[in-house]
Structure formats: C-alpha cells, structure tokens
C-alpha positions in Angstrom: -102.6 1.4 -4.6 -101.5 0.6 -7.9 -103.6 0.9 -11.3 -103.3 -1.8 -13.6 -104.7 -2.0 -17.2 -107.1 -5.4 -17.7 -104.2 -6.8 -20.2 -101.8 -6.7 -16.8 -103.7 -8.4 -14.6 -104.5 -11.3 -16.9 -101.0 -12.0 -17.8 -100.2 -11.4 -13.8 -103.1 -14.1 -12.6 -101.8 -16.4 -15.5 -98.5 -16.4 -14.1 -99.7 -16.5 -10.6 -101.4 -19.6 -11.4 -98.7 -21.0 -13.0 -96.3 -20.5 -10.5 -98.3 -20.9 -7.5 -98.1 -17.4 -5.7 -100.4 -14.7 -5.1 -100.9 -11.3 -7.5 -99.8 -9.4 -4.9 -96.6 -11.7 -4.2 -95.8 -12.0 -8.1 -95.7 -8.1 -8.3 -93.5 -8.0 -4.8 -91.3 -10.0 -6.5 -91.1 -8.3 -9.8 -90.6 -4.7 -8.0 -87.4 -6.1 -5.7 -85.9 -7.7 -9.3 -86.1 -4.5 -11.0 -84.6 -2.8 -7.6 -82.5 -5.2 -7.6 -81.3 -5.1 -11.6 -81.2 -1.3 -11.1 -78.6 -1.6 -7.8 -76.5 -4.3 -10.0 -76.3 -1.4 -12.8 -75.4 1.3 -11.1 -72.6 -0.5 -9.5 -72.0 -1.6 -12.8 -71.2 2.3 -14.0 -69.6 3.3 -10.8 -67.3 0.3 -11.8 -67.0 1.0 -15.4 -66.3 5.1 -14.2 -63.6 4.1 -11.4 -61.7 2.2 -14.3 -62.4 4.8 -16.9 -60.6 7.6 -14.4 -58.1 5.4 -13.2 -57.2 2.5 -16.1 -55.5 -0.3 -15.3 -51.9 -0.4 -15.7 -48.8 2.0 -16.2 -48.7 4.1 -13.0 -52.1 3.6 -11.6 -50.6 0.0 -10.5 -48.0 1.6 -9.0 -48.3 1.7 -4.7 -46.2 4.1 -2.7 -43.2 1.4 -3.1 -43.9 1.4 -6.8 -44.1 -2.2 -7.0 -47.6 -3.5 -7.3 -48.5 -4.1 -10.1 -45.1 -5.6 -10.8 -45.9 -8.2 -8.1 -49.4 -8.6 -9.0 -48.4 -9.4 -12.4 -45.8 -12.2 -11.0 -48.2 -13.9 -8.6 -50.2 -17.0 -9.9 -53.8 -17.1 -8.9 -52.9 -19.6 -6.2 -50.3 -17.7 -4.5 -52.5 -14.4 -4.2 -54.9 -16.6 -2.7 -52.4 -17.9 -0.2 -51.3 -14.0 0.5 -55.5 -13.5 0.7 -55.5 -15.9 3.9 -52.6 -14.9 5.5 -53.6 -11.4 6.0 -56.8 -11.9 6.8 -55.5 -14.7 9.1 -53.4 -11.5 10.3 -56.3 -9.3 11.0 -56.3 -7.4 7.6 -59.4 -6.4 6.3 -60.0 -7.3 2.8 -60.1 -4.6 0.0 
C-alpha cells in the first residue's frame, strides 16, 4: 500500500487516460524505469571506477606477451570483428 497525495493521483489518472493503462499499471511501470535507470547507473560508475583504477593505455594494454594493445591499435574495426567470429566460431567465450 502506497500513500499518494491528491496532486499525484490526478496527474497519474491524467496520464493513465491518456495513454490507455491502468493507475496501478502506470506506477508498475514507472517503479521498473527508475530500477531500471538506477541498474544502468551503477553500472555506469562501476564502469567509470574500473577505467579510473586501470586507464586505458601504457602498460594496462599490455597482455602477458606485451602486445595488445599494440595489436588492438593496428586492427581496423572490420578485422576485430572477423577475429570476434572466429573465436567464438572456435568455442571462445566472449569478454
């Protein structure tokens, strides 16, 4: 049970109407947006912290080999895609 002010539900039964839906499917909907919105920013910052502890570049591109990022930077956007294929075609999971 959830306590709304008179204001709310007005504005929620005018936008009901207009769309078509129920109150109670109009809030649903609204709740799993902001749920959603919040997921999407908090991978956001896990994102923005990964990068921010290891930047891009120098010796965080570097594998075991040390060669990595040198190829990475070589490859056109078609050929990684080609390389994408063939190892998944090989069984490879995708990072």
């Amino acid at each position: 049970m959830v306590q709304l002010n008179e204001d709310l539900i007005a504005q929620l039964d005018k936008r009901a109407a207009r769309t078509g839906v129920s109150r109670s499917q109009l809030i649903r909907e609204a709740i799993e947006a902001f749920l959603a919105a919040d997921r999407t920013a908090e991978i956001d910052r896990q994102i923005v912290e990964g990068y921010s502890r290891m930047p891009q570049g120098g010796e965080f591109d570097d594998d075991e080999w040390g060669d990595v990022g040198e190829l990475l930077t070589v490859l056109t956007a078609d050929q990684q895609r080609q390389l994408n294929r063939e190892e998944r075609a090989a069984g490879f999971e995708p990072w």
